[in-house]
Residue, then its C-alpha position, 0 to 999 in steps of 0.5 A: x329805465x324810467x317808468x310813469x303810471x298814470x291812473x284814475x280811481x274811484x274807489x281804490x282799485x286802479x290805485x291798488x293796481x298802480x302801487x302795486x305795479x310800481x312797487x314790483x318794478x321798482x324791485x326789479x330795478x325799474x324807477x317808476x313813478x306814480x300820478x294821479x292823472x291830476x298831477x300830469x298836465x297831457x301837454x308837458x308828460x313827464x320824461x319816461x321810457x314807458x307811460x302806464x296808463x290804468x283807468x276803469x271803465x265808467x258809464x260805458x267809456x274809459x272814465x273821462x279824466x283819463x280819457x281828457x290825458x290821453x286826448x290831450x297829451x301832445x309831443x309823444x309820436x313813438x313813445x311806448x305805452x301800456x294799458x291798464x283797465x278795471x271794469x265789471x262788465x264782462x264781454x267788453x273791450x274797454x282796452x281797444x278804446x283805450x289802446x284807439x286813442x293812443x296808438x292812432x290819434x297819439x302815434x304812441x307804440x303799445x307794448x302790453x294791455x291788461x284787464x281786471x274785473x271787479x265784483x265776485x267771480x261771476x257776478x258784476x258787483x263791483x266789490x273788489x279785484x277778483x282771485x288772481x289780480x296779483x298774477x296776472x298783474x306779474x305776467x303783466x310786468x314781464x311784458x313791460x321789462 
């Protein structure tokens, strides 16, 4: 299995969360690669069996690199994919934004979505993961084996 992930990050939180992954996958045999959604052209992917997709949310959208590579990925009908996003506005579904450019524009097949809220518990202060991010990031890698 070939897994690549692809993110955006400001400040370190969607990184963490890329590494993090990869380093889990890759110890349960998994070949995972990591790119910065500046090293992948959207019309050339890289080979893989399963796309990571990780990005925050910024300005009430999915943050706009990530949102130009999945507009713009071509030749990727039935390809599986999963979604990862940071945000600290609670009550939002930034995922479905995610999940409607992929699924009905790209014909692309989810396997798993995740999200992670920044700031302290309760507050929206942007501060970092929240307790808890590692194990729910687990139960995310059970999802994508």
């Amino acid at each position: 299995m070939r897994y690549a992930i692809i993110y955006w990050s400001r400040y370190g939180h969607n990184k963490k969360i890329a590494e993090t992954l990869s380093t889990k996958l890759n110890s349960e045999g998994i070949k995972s690669e990591i790119y910065e959604t500046d090293e992948v052209e959207p019309t050339q992917m890289p080979n893989a069996d399963l796309y990571v997709f990780s990005a925050p949310a910024e300005a009430f959208n999915v943050q706009r690199n990530m949102r130009s590579v999945m507009k713009n990925i071509k030749n990727m009908d039935g390809k599986k994919y999963a979604i990862i996003n940071t945000h600290c506005m609670k009550n939002k579904d930034w995922l479905g934004k995610m999940e409607k450019i992929l699924s009905k524009k790209k014909k692309m097949e989810k396997i798993a979505s995740v999200e992670f809220h920044i700031g302290k518990e309760g507050q929206n202060t942007g501060e970092g993961l929240q307790t808890g991010w590692e194990e729910k990031l687990d139960n995310f890698v059970k999802e994508i084996k």
